[in-house]
VEXLUMSE-67101 format. One record per residue (C-alpha): residue in three letters; y, x, z. Coordinates in steps of 0.2 Angstrom, whole numbers, plus 5000, padded with zeros to 4 digits. Layout:
<kolfis>
AlaYXZ ...
</kolfis>
This chain:
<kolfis>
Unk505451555031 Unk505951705017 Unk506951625003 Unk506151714991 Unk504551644996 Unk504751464994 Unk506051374985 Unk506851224993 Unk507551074983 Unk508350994994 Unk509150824995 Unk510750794986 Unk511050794969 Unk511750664955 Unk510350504952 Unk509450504937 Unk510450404926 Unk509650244916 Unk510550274901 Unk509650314884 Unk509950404868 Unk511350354858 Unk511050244845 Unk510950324826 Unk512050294815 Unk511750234799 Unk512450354784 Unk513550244772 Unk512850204755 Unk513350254738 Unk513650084728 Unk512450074712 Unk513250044696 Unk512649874689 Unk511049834682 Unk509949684673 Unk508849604686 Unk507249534680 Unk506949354682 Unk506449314700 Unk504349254701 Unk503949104708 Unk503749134724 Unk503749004739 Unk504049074757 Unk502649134767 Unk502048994779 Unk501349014796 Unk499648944798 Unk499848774807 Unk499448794827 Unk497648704829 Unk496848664847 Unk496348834850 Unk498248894847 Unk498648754860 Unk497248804871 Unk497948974875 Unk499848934876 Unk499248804890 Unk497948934899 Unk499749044901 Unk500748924907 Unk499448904919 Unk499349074922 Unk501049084927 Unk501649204912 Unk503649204909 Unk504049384906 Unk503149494895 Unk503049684897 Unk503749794881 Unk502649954880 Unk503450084869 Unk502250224860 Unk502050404864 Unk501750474881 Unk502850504897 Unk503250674905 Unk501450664913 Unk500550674897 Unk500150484891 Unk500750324903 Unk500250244889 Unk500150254869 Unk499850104860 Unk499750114842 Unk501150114831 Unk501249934822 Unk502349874809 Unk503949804816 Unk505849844814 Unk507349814825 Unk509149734818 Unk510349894816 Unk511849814821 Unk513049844833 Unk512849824854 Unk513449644858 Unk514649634872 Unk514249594888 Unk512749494885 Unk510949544878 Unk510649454864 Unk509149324860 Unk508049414845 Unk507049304834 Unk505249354827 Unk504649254811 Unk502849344812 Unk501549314797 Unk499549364797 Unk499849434780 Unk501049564786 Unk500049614800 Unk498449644786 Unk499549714772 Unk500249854786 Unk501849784779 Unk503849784794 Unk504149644803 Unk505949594804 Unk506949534819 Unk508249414818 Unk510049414825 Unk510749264816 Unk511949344799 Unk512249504806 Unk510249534805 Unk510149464788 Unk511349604784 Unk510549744791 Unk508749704792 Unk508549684771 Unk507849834762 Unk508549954753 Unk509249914736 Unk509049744738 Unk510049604738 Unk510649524754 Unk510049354759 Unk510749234753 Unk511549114767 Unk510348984767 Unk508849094771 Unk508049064788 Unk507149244790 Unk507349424783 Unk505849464768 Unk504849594774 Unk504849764767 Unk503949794754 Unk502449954755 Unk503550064741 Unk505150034748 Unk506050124762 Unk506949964777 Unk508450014781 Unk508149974799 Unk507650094811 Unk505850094819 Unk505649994836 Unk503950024844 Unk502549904848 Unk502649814862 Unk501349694871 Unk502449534871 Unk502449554852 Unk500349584855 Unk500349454864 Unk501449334854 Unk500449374841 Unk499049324849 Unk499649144855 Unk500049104838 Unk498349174828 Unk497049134843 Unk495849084831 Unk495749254822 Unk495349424829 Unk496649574825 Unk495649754824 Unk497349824826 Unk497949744840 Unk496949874852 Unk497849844869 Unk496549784881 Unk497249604890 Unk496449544904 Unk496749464920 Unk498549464918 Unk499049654914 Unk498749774897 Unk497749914896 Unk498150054887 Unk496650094872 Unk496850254875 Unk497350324894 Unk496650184902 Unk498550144911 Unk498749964915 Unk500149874917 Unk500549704924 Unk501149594909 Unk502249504920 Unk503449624928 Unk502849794920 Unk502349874934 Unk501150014933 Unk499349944941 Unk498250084934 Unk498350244931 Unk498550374922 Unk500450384923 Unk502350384933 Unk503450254926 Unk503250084923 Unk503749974910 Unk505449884904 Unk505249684905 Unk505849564891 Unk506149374894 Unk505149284880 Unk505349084873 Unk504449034861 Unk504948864850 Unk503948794836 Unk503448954826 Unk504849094831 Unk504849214846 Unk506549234855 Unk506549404867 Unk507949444876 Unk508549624879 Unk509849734880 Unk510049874870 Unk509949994883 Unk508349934888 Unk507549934869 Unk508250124870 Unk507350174885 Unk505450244885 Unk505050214902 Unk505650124918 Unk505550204935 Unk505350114951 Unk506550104961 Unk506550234977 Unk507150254993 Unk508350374998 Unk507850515010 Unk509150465028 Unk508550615036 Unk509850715043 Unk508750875048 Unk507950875029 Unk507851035022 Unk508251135036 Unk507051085050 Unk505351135055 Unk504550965055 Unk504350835043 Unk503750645043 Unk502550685029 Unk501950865021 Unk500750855006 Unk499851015003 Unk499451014985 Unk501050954972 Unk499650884957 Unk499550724954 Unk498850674970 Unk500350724977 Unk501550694969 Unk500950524966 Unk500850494984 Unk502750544986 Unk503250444975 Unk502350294980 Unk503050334998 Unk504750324992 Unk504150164981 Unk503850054997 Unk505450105005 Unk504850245016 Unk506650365019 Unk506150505029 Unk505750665027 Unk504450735012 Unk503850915009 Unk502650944992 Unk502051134996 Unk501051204983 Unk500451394976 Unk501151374958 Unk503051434955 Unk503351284947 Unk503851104950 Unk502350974948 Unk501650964930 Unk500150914918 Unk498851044922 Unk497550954908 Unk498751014896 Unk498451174898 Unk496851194887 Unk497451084875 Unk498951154870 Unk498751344879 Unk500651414870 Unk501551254878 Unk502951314891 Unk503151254909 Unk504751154906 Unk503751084894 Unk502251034904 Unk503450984921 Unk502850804926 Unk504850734934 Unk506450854932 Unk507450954947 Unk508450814946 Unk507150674952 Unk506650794966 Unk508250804970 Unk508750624967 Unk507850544980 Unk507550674992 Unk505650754989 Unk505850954995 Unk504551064985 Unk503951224993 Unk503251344977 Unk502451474981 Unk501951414997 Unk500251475005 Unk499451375020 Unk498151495027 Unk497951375043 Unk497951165049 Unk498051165067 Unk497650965068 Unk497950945087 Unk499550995087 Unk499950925071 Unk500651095064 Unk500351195045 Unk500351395044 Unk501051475030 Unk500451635022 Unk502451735028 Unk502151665046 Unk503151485043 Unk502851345050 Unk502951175050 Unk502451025060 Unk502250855052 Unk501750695057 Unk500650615043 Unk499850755032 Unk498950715014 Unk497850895008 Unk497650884989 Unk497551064986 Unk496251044970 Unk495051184964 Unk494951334959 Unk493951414943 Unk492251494944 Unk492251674940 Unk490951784933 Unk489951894943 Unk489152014930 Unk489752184928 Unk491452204920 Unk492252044927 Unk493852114932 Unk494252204915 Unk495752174906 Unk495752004894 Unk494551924904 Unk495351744909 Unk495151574920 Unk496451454914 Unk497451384929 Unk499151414927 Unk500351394911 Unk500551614910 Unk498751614911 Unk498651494895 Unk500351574887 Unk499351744888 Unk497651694880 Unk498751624865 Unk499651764864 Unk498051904864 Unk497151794856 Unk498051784840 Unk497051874824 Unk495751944836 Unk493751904843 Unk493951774855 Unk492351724867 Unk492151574877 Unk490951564892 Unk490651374895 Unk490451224884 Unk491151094897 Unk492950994892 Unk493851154897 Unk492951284886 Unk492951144870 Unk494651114870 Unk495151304873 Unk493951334857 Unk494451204846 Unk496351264850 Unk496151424844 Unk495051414830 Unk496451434819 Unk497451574829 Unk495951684832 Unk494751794818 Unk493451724826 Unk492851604841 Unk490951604852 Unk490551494863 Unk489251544876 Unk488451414885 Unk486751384896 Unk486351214893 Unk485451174874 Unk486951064868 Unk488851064872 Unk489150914886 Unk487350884886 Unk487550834907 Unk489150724903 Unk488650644887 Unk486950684882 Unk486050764870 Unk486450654853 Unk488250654856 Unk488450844862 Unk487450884845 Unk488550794835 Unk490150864842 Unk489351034842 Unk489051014824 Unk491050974822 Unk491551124830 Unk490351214817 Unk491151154804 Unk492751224811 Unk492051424811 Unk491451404830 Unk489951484834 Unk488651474848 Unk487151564858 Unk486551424866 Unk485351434884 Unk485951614889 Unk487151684899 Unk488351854900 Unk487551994908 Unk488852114905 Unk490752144899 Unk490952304892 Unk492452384886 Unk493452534884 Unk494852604893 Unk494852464902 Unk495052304890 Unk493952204884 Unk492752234867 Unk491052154868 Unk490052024877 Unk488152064881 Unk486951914882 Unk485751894891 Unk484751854875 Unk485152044871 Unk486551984858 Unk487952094858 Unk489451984854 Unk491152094849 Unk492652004860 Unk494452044862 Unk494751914873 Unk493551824885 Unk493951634892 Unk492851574907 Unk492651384909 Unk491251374920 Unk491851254934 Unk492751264949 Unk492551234968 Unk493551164979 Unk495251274986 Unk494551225002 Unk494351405012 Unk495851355025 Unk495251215033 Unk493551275040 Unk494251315055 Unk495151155056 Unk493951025062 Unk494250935047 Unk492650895039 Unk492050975024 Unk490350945016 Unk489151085008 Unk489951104994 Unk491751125001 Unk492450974997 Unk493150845010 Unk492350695013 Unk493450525015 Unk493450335015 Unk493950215005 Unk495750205011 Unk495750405008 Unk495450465028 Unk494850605033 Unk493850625048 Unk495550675059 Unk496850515060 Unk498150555053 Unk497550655039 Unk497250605022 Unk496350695006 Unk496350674988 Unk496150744971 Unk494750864964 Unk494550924981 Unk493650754989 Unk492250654989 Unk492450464989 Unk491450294989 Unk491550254973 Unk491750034976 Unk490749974958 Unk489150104960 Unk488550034978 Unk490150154986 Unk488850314980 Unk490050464986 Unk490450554973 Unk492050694967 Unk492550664950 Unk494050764946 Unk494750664933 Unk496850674931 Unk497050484934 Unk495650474949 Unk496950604957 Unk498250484953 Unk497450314960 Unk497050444975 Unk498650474978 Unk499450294979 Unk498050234990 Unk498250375002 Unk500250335003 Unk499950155006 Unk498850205020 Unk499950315028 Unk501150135029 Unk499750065036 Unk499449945021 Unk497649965022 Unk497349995005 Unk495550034996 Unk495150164982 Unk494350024968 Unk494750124954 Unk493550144936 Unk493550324931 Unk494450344915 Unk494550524904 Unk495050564886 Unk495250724877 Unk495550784857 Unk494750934849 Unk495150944830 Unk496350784830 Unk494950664836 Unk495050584853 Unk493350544864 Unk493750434877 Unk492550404891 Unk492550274904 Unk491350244921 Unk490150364930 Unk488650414922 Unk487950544931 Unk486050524933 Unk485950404917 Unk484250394910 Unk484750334893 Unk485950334879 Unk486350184869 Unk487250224852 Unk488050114839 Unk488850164823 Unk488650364816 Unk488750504826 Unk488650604810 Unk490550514806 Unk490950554823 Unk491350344824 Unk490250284838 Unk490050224854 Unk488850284869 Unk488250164881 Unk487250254895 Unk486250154907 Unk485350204922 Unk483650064925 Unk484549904917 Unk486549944921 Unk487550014910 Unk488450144921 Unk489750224907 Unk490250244890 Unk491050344878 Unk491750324861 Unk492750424845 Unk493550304835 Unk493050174842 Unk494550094850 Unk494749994861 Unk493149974867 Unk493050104881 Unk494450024888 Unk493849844888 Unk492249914895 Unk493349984908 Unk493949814911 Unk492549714913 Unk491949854926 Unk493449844934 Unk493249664937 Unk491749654948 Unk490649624932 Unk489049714927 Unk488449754908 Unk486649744906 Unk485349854894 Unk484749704885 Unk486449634880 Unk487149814872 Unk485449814864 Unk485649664856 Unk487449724851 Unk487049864843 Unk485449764833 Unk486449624827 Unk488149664829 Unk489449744814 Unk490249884815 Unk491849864828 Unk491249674836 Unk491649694852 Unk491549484854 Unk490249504866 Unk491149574879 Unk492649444878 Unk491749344891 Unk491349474903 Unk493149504910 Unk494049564892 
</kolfis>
């Protein structure tokens, strides 16, 4: 194999430590010189409301349930582009020193006032909290108080943020059953959180990741509750930490890195693949991994690329060089297979290497549609696939005329991005109405008319006949309309197929479309030889196991543990809901199910607003849904499918006659 070829990472190396930031310190304050204080109002202390039968109802349902650890979930995203953000709620954290040797026991004093008035929680850490956790320029507690005063709206707390977490959720919960928070928009159901946004879920007893998208799971706080105060015990450490990683075998290898075989090659280092090594190493398998893929880079979020096209590689990369390797996960960039000799278990690479294996996982994705009009291969004429691909559209892009052929997820977010770098932006699609396949007419209208108002223009049902330009670049866009469209830069989003040229001659299946065909435990045809990712077609469990491909980032990702589990012989099943977001014009849609073939669209609230939600039904089923602010209902939808349960016409119907705005009551007995 020619070093320069592929770049081996191989086993060795420090461990990622655990350790997190260092704690800030807090400047010291200037003393204020003296001053008159007004009279102090009347003002008793803020009770909680008595606990009724409901309140008891619940704590004893939890009991039952078994629930004596509650996950912390911290906001903002992971290195893989959101395991899961929850919205940023009002609470503090005590800025006092680390205690030694022990984690200390924090008390919550929560009130349904401050969670309406959008007002800090404090936590309580017997005198040294009443010290810290007052506000600035007021006075300290006196000795006999029994909690911190919340910070008022116009004053700064001198305590610094601690993010939300769901044992605060659900806490909250447990002692306000009887009344429903809007802003509590975590999803809790069958005994783990979904995330409102992403769609991850997380086991709210041990934090473990259960649904994706995402890598790391979540830190784990033990949680007592007595009469009307929380107590949470956690280290510092762990309250400093964003994410938790599993813990990983170790590859024992000794002919790792310099042999010509490996225990397990993965073709494909997306997310399908390198969730499948990490789930390998997850369950305590030790031998030898190779992740072989065509980009020079190590794994990273590939979505991110059309919504934030001037982002760097280092910046997009999914784990470290560290984690690779930490726990003994070779990658081969730049690493071609041109043929899968399946009887002798053996992978040919483009410079003649080989390399033999004994379980093999294909996840080598798609590739982008190109043009066949004349002019396609002028200069500035792009397909979005790698991060110099995106870096280079920015960069031309800026100040000039700027044409985009396609109006699916890729071409919208490209547009939307460089509405305020570019003199100008077009978007040339066939159908009548952006998404109009995906999320009907109404909605595609609606968004269409949002990226109008942003300076985006369209020619809608026509095509490019012709790239014209001069000396060899770029400058204008015929239609097939006859509109002649001045373009410095062109951006084709007009779908992909599948990379699957190198397996036709293996005797692995393919279908007619070139995708691979499995089961649900991710087989192929061949033992031995599992597929996933955007290059497969699956039973999809809650439509009747309808094959379908649906190359969503988490679908690669549920792909890729389920394949891994298989390969240990855990008989594992793909039972997944699709899940998708994105953001044009810092508003999110959020999409959960399968709706292809849907034969009508249910919408509540105003499209106009760009505050709805979408139901689309196929006979009386409703098969998907989509929403813009909206939260959280795509992801309790996504529950209830997920549990086996079916949402009928006539019940979102009635919803949308009778119910307000937001209600999502109607779902709570369906699995929510």
């Amino acid at each position: 194999m020619s070093p320069t070829a592929h770049h081996l990472l191989r086993p060795g190396g420090a461990v990622l430590g655990a350790a997190g930031s260092p704690a800030a310190v807090q400047p010291q304050r200037q003393p204020r010189p003296a001053r008159a204080s007004p009279p102090p109002r009347a003002r008793g202390p803020k009770r909680f409301p008595s606990p009724g039968p409901r309140r008891a109802q619940v704590l004893e349902q939890l009991q039952q349930d078994g629930i004596s650890s509650i996950s912390k979930a911290f906001r903002g995203s992971s290195p893989m582009g959101g395991a899961l953000g929850l919205r940023q709620l009002p609470i503090c954290a005590p800025a006092c020193r680390p205690s030694s040797g022990h984690s200390p026991w924090v008390a919550v004093s929560p009130s349904p006032n401050q969670w309406s008035s959008r007002s800090r929680w404090c936590c309580l850490r017997k005198n040294e909290a009443r010290r810290s956790c007052r506000p600035v320029g007021r006075a300290a507690p006196g000795p006999t108080r029994a909690t911190a005063r919340p910070a008022t709206s116009t004053r700064r707390s001198a305590c610094p943020p601690l993010t939300p977490t769901p044992a605060l959720r659900i806490v909250w919960r447990l002692l306000s059953a009887t009344s429903r928070i809007s802003r509590m928009a975590s999803v809790l159901s069958r005994g783990r959180v979904r995330c409102p946004w992403h769609g991850a879920c997380f086991n709210i007893s041990t934090g473990d990741l259960e649904d994706f998208p995402g890598l790391d799971s979540l830190h784990k706080f033990q949680v007592k509750i007595e009469k009307e105060k929380v107590y949470v015990r956690a280290s510092k450490q762990a309250l400093q930490l964003q994410r938790r990683t599993k813990v990983m075998a170790k590859c024992i290898s000794p002919s790792a890195g310099y042999s010509s075989s490996t225990n397990v090659l993965i073709v494909g280092a997306g997310a399908a693949g390198l969730v499948c090594a990490e789930t390998l190493r997850q369950e305590g398998f030790s031998d030898r991994i190779v992740l072989c893929t065509l980009d020079r880079h190590l794994p990273y979020d590939r979505p991110k690329l059309s919504k934030s096209l001037d982002t760097q590689p280092e910046q997009l990369a999914l784990r470290p060089k560290e984690f690779f390797r930490a726990y003994g996960i070779e990658v081969l960039t730049e690493a071609q297979v041109v043929t899968v000799d399946v009887r002798n278990k053996k992978v040919v690479f483009k410079d003649g290497f080989k390399l033999e294996y004994s379980k093999l996982l294909l996840a080598p994705g798609s590739s982008p549609r190109t043009l066949s009009c004349k002019g396609k291969e002028m200069e500035n004429v792009f397909t979005i696939r790698t991060p110099e691909d995106a870096n280079r559209v920015v960069r031309l892009a800026r100040g000039r005329n700027v044409v985009i052929v396609g109006a699916g997820f890729l071409g919208m977010e490209v547009a939307a991005y460089l509405t305020e770098k570019a003199h100008s932006v077009s978007v040339v699609e066939l159908e009548e109405t952006p998404f109009r396949r995906f999320l009907g007419e109404r909605v595609g209208r609606a968004l269409m008319k949002m990226f109008e108002n942003n300076r985006v223009k369209f020619y809608m049902q026509t095509e490019v006949s012709e790239l014209r330009g001069q000396e060899g670049k770029l400058k204008e866009v015929v239609l097939k309309s006859s509109k002649v469209v001045r373009a410095d830069v062109c951006v084709v989003g007009i779908g992909a197929v599948a990379a699957t040229g190198f397996l036709r001659q293996s005797g692995i299946g393919l279908d007619s479309r070139g995708f691979i065909p499995v089961n649900k435990m991710m087989q192929t045809n061949v033992p031995g030889v599992f597929a996933a990712g955007d290059a497969v077609t699956f039973p999809l469990a809650w439509r009747n196991n309808r094959k379908v491909n649906i190359p969503h980032w988490q679908m690669a990702h549920a792909q890729g543990r389920v394949a891994a589990q298989n390969m240990l012989a855990q008989e594992a099943e793909m039972n997944t809901v699709p899940y998708l977001w994105t953001a044009m014009f810092g508003k999110s849609l959020r999409y959960a199910g399968y709706g292809e073939g849907f034969d009508d669209v249910i919408i509540q609230g105003d499209l106009e607003e760009l505050k709805f939600v979408a139901f689309y039904t196929k006979g009386d089923e409703v098969i998907a849904v989509a929403s813009m602010n909206y939260d959280p209902i795509v992801s309790k939808v996504a529950e209830v499918l997920a549990s086996g349960r079916a949402i009928r016409k006539r019940e979102v119907e009635l919803f949308v006659l009778h119910s307000k705005t937001g209600d999502m009551s109607w779902l709570t007995g369906k699995g929510s």
